[in-house]
N, C-alpha and C positions, 0 to 999 in steps of 0.2 A: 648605741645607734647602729643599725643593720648599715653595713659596708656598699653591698648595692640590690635591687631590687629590679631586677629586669626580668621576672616571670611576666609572659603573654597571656591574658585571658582569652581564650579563643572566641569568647562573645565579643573583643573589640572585633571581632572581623565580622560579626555575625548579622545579617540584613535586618534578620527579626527582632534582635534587638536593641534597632537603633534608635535613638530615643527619637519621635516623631518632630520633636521641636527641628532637629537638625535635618529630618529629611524635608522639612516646611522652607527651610532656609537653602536648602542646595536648588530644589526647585524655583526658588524667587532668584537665586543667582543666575538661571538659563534664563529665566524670561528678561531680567533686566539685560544680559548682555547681549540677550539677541535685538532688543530696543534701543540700543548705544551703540556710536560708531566705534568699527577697533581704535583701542589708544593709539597704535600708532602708525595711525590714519591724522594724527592731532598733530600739533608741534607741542613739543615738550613743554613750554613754558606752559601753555593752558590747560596741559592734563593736569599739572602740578600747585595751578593757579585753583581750578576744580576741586580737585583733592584737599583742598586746604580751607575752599570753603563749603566742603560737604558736599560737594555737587559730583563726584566719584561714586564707585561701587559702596565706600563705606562711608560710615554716617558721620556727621557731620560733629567734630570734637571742642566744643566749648572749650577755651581758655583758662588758664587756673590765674585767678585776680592775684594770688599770693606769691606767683609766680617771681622767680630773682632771673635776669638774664644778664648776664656779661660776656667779655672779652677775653678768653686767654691766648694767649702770645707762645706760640710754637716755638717749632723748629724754623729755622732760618726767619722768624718775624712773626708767622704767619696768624694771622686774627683767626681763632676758632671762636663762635658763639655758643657758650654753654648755656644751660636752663635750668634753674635749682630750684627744687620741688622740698619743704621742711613740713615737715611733719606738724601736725595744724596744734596739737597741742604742745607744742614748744620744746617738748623731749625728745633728743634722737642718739642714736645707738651705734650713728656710723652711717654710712655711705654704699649707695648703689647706682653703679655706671652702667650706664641704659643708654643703646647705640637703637636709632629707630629702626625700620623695616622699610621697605619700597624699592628693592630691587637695583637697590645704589645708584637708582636713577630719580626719584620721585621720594615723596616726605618728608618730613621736617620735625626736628625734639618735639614743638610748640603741639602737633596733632598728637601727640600722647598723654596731653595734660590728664584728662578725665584716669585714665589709668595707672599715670604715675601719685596722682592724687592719692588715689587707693591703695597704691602697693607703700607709699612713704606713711600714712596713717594707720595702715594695718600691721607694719614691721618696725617702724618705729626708726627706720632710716632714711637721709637726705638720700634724694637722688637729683644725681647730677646727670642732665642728657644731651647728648655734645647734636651738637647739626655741621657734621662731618660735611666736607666736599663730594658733590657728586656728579657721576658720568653723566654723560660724555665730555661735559665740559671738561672735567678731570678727573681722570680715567685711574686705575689702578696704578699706584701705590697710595693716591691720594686720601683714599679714606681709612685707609688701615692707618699712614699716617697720621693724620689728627687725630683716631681714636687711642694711640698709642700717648701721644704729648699730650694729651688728657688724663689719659690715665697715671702717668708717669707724675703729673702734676700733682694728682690724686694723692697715688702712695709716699708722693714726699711735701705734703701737707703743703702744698704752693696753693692751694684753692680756697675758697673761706666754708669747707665740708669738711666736716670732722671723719677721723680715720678709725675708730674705736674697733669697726666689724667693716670689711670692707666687702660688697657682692657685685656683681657685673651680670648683665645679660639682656637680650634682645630677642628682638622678633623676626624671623624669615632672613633677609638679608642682615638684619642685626644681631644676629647670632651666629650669622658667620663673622659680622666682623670681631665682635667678642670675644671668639675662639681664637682667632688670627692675633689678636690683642694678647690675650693670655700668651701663644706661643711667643711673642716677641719681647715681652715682658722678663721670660725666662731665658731666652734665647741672649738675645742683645742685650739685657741692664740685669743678669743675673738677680731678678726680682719675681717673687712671686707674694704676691701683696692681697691677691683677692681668695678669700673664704671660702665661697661658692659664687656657682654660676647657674642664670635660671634662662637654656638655652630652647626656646619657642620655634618651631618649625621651619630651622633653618636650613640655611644650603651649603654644603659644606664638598660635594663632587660638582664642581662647575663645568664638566665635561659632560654632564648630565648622567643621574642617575637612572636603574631600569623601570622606575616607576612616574620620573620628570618625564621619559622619552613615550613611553603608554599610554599618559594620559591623552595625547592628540588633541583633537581643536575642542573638547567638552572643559570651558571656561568656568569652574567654580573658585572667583574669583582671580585665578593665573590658567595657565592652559601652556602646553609645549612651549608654544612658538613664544611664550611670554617669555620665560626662561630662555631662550634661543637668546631673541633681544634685549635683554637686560644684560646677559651675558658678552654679546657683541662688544657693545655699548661700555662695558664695566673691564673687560679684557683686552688691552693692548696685542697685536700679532705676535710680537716678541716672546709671549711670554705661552709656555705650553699649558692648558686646563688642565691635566693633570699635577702640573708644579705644584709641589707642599707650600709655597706663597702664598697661593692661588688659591688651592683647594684642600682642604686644612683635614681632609678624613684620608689625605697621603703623607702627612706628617706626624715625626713624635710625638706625642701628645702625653710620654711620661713624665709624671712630678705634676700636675694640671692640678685645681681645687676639686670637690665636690663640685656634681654637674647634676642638675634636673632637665633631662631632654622629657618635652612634650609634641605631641602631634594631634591631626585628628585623621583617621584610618582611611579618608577618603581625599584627604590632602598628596596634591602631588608630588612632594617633598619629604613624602612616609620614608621612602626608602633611607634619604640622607640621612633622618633620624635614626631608623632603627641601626645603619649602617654606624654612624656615629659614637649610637652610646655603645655597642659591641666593644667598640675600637677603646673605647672611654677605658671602658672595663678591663679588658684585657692589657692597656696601658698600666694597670694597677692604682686607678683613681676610683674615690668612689661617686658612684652612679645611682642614678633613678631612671625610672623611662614609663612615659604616663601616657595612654594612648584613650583617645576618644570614639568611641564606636560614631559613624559618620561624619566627624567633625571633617570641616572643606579648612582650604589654608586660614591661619589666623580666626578661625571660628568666634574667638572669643569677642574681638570687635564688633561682632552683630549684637551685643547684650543677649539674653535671655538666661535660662535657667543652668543650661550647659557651660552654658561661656564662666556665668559667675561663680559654679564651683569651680572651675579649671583654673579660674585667676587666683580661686581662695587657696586651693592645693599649692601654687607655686608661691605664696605669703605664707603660708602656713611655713614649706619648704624652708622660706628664708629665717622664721624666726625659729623654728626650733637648732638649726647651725649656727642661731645669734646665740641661743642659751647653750648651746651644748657644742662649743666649734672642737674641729679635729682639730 
C-alpha cells in the first residue's frame, strides 16, 4: 500500500474542466442565499430547528428507522447521545467514529443518517455518531470533550460497537474535532486506537486560513464572515486561535493513523486541507489528499454524480485499510 499520495492534478484547479454538474450547484447556491435571510440574522434555535427539517441550505436527511440511540455517561456524569448506524446485513468489521459538521454551532448525528447508512453498508463497519455539545451555549472545550469520552469509550469496548477495525472522521467542523480527538487520545490516555481517519473539508487554522479570509461575502454555502461567527461563538477569549488545542494544524500530529484529507477546489477551507495533509505527511503518517475540481464546501450533500464518487472514494479508502491495515 503506497505510504502517501499527495500529487496535485493541475486540472483540479482547472475552470475548463470542472465537471458542469458542480458549476450548476455553486450557481443554485448564490441564488438561494441571496433569497434567504443571513443565518445570523435568526436566533440559533430556528436555524438549527430549519436545518433539521431540511428547510436550510441543504436537503432535507431522512432518518435511518434502524437507527439505535442511547446515553453514554461521560466525564464528570455527563449524558452524551450517541447514534448507531449497523450495517443492514448484520455483518460488521468494527466501528466508525463520525463527529458531524456545522460549524460547532448547528447539526446534529441524526442529519447524517442517509450517509452513515451508506458508508456502514459499504464498509461493513458500525458507526457510532456522538451529538457533541454545542456553542455558544458551550463553548470550547465542550465538544472536543465528549468527542474524546466517546471515543475512549470506544476503544475500551464500554459501547455495545464492536472494536475489530476501528476509523474516525468527519465533516468541516467534524473533522476538526476528529483530529483534536486523535491528538488527545495520544496525548492524554497514551492510546492510539483508530486505523484510519476519513477527514472531509475541515478546519483545522481557526485563526483563518489564506483562502477562509479571500473568499469574502461569495456564500457557496459558508462565506468569511460565516467562519468569523462560528469561530466567535466556538472560541472562548482566553484562549489564542492559534493554540494547538484549538487549532490542531499548530500541533504534533506525529504517531497519527492513516488520514484521507478531501476537499472541493472551490471550498473555502481548500487551504486548511491542503495545509493539513502537508503537515500529516511530513509528521511521517500516511496520507491521501483528494481534491474535486469545483467542488464548494461539503459538495457531497447535494447528491449528484460528483458527490457519489467522492463518498465511494472515501469507503472504498476505509475498506481496503479494513483488509490490509498498517
Amino acid at each position: 500500500m503506497a505510504k502517501a499520495r499527495l500529487a496535485i492534478d493541475p486540472q483540479a484547479f482547472d475552470p475548463e474542466s470542472t465537471d458542469p454538474e458542480l458549476v450548476k450547484l455553486a450557481e443554485w447556491l448564490r441564488t438561494e442565499h441571496r433569497q434567504r435571510p443571513d443565518p445570523w440574522s435568526l436566533p440559533l434555535d430556528k436555524v438549527r430547528q430549519a436545518r433539521k427539517e431540511g428547510k436550510g441550505i441543504f436537503p432535507y436527511a431522512p432518518r435511518d428507522k434502524a437507527a439505535e440511540t442511547l446515553i453514554h455517561l461521560g466525564s464528570a456524569g455527563r449524558e452524551i447521545p450517541i447514534r448507531i448506524i449497523r450495517p443492514s446485513n448484520g455483518a460488521t468489521r468494527g466501528s466508525f467514529l463520525h463527529l458531524h459538521g456545522g460549524g460547532w454551532v448547528f447539526g446534529g448525528a441524526e442529519e447524517s443518517d442517509p450517509r452513515l447508512r451508506q458508508l456502514a453498508d459499504a464498509t461493513g463497519l458500525t458507526v457510532v455518531s456522538v451529538e457533541y455539545r454545542l456553542a455558544p451555549e458551550h463553548p470550547f472545550p465542550a465538544a472536543p470533550d465528549d468527542c474524546v469520552d466517546v471515543a475512549l469509550a470506544l476503544a475500551n469496548g464500554h459501547l455495545p460497537a464492536p472494536r475489530g477495525y476501528l476509523a474516525i472522521g468527519g465533516e468541516s467542523a467534524g473533522a476538526h474535532l476528529a483530529v483534536l480527538t486523535l491528538i488527545r487520545l495520544r496525548d492524554d490516555y497514551k492510546l492510539r486506537p483508530f486505523g484510519a481517519a476519513l477527514l472531509v473539508a475541515g478546519c483545522y487554522d481557526l485563526s483563518l486560513t489564506p483562502s477562509v479570509r479571500a473568499a469574502g461575502e461569495d456564500r457557496l454555502v459558508l462565506n468569511t464572515d460565516d467562519i468569523k461567527e462560528f469561530v466567535l461563538r466556538f472560541v472562548p477569549d482566553s484562549y489564542p486561535l492559534k493554540d494547538p488545542r484549538v487549532s490542531p494544524l499548530y500541533a504534533d500530529l506525529e504517531g497519527l493513523p492513516a488520514a484521507r484529507f478531501s476537499c472541493g477546489t472551490r471550498d473555502l477551507l481548500l487551504d486548511d486541507t491542503l495545509f493539513m495533509a502537508m503537515r500529516w505527511f511530513a509528521a511521517g503518517n500516511p496520507v491521501e489528499l483528494h481534491l474535486t475540481n469545483g467542488g464548494v464546501h461539503v459538495f457531497e450533500a447535494f447528491g449528484g454524480e460528483a458527490g457519489r464518487k467522492s463518498l465511494e472514494g472515501m469507503e472504498a479508502y476505509l475498506r481496503e485499510r479494513i483488509d490490509f491495515p498498517a
